[in-house]
N, C-alpha and C positions, 0 to 999 in steps of 0.2 A: 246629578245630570248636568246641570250648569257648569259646573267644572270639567265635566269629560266635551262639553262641546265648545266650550273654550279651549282649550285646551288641542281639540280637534283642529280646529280654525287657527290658531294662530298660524302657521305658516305661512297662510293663505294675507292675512292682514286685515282680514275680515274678525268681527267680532259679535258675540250676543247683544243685542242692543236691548233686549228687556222680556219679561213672560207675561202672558195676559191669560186668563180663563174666560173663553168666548161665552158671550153672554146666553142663557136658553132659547133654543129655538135658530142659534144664530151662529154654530158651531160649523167648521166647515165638516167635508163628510169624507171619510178616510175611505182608501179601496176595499177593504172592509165594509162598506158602505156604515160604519158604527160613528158618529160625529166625533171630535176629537175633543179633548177635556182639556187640552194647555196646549199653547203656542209660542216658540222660543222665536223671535223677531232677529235677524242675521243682518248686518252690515256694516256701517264704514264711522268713523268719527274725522276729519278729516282726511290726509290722503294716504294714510298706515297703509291700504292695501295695495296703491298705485304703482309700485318698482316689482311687486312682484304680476298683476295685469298684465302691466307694460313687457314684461321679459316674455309674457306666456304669448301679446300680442305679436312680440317681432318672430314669433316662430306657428303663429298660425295667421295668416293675413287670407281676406276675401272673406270673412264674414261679416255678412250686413249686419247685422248684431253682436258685434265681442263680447262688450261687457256684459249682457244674459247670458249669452256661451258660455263664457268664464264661469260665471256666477255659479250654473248649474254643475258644471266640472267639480265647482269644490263644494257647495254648498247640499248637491243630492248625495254625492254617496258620502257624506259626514252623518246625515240625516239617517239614511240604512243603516251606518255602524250604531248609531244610539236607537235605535228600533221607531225611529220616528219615519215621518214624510214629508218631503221637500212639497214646498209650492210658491210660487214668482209671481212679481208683479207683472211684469210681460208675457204670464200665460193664460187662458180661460179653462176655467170661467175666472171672473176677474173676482180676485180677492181686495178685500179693504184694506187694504194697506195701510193710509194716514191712519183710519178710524183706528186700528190693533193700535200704532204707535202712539196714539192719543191716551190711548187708555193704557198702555202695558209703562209710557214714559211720564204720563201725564205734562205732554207735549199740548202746545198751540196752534194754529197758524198765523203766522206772521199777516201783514199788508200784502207780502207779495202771493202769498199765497202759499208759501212753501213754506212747514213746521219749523220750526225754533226753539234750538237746544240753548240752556242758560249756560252752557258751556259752551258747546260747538258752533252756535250761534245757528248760519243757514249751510254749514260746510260741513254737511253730511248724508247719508242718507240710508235707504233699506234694501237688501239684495237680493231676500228670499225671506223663508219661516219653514222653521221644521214644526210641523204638527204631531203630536201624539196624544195615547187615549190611555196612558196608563202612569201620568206624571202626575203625583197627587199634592193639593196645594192646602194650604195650612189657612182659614178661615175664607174668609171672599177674596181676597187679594191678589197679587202675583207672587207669584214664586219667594219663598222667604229669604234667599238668598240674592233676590233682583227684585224687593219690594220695591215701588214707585214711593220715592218721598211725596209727601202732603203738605199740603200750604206752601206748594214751590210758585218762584215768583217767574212770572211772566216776562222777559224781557220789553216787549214793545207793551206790557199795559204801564212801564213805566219809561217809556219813552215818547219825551214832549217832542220833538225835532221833525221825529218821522223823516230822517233823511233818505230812505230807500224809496219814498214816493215822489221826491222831486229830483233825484238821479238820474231818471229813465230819459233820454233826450226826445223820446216821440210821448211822451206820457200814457204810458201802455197800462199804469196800472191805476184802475179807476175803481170808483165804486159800483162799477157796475161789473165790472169780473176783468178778466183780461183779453188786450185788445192784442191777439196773436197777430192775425194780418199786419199792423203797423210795427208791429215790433219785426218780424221776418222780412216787411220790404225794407226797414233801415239795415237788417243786415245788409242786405244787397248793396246797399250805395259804398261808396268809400270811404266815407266818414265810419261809416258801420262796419266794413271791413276791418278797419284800422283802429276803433277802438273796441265795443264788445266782441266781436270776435277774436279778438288778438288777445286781449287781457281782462275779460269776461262779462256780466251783465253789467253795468255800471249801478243799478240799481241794489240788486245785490251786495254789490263790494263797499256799498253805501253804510250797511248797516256796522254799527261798530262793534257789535258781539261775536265774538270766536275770533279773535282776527290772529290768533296764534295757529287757529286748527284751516285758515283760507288754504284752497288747492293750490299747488304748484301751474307753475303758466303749462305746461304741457298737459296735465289733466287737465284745465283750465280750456284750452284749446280744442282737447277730444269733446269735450262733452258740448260747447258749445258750436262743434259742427256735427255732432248729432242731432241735435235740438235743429239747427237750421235745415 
């Protein structure tokens, strides 16, 4: 199954990011109303999937949402052909999204808040999850052929610098969670015009992990006048 949905997606640019077995109790719940027994996590490792968006973007324009749009284009009916079921972070009811990735990657969360691949660094992310109830897993773990390695190392528990937390020029990111307002009124100003919105969070592009997989300026750009 992991090969046929790889496989499915590559055109797309999109990929399997990992399988998790929802824990009891805590399975989502198929139109079957029957919970689902494994969950294949679908998205991006840097910007692999961005030229082909981008092509699908210049020939559909006026949606307030593209990249859900999109996402849903390729990622539900891939979902149909392997007998699974799509479900999006931009849909309700809200699915746990970080929590699956935590557990199917044995992922983190960074300082900034956002997970932390020892590869990808913060240049990635999740775009959907095919659910199904009849993909059968080999002891407690994920999928034998998308095992989560163990005893993977953290990047930030082994970084002394913490340069992503003195990047941020309004110091948004605190220990107390993040200060959205102060970060969206620096977009506003010109200085914030001109630099995170032009060539990305500054705090972000701070961190020195993935720095082969960072987005292009024109992803770079979409996503950070989404956000604002």
């Amino acid at each position: 199954m992991s090969a046929a949905v790889a496989a499915a997606l590559e055109p797309s640019g999109l990929v399997p990011r990992g399988w998790l077995k929802p824990a009891a109790g805590a399975a989502p719940m198929l139109a079957s109303g029957k919970p689902a027994t494994s969950i294949c996590l679908i998205g991006h490792a840097g910007g692999g999937f961005w030229p082909v968006f981008d092509t699908w973007l210049q020939g559909h324009p006026g949606f307030a949402d593209p990249l859900d749009t999109w996402s849903k284009t390729v990622v539900g009916p891939i979902a149909a052909s392997c007998g699974g079921e799509a479900v999006f972070p931009s849909d309700r009811p809200w699915h746990p999204f970080q929590q699956w990735a935590m557990t199917a990657e044995g992922l983190k969360p960074s300082p900034l808040g956002l997970l932390i691949h020892p590869d990808y660094g913060l240049w990635h992310g999740y775009r959907g999850a095919i659910l199904f109830d009849d993909v059968a897993f080999a002891g407690e773990g994920a999928a034998p052929d998308l095992a989560v390695e163990t005893g993977m190392l953290h990047p930030c528990d082994t970084c002394t610098g913490k340069p992503c937390l003195s990047a941020c020029p309004v110091e948004a990111f605190t220990p107390a969670g993040f200060a959205v307002s102060a970060c969206r009124d620096y977009l506003k100003l010109d200085k914030g015009k001109q630099g995170c919105m032009k060539s990305g969070c500054l705090a972000r592009d701070a961190c020195p992990v993935g720095r082969n997989y960072r987005y292009g300026g024109e992803q770079i750009r979409f996503h950070m006048a989404a956000y604002s």
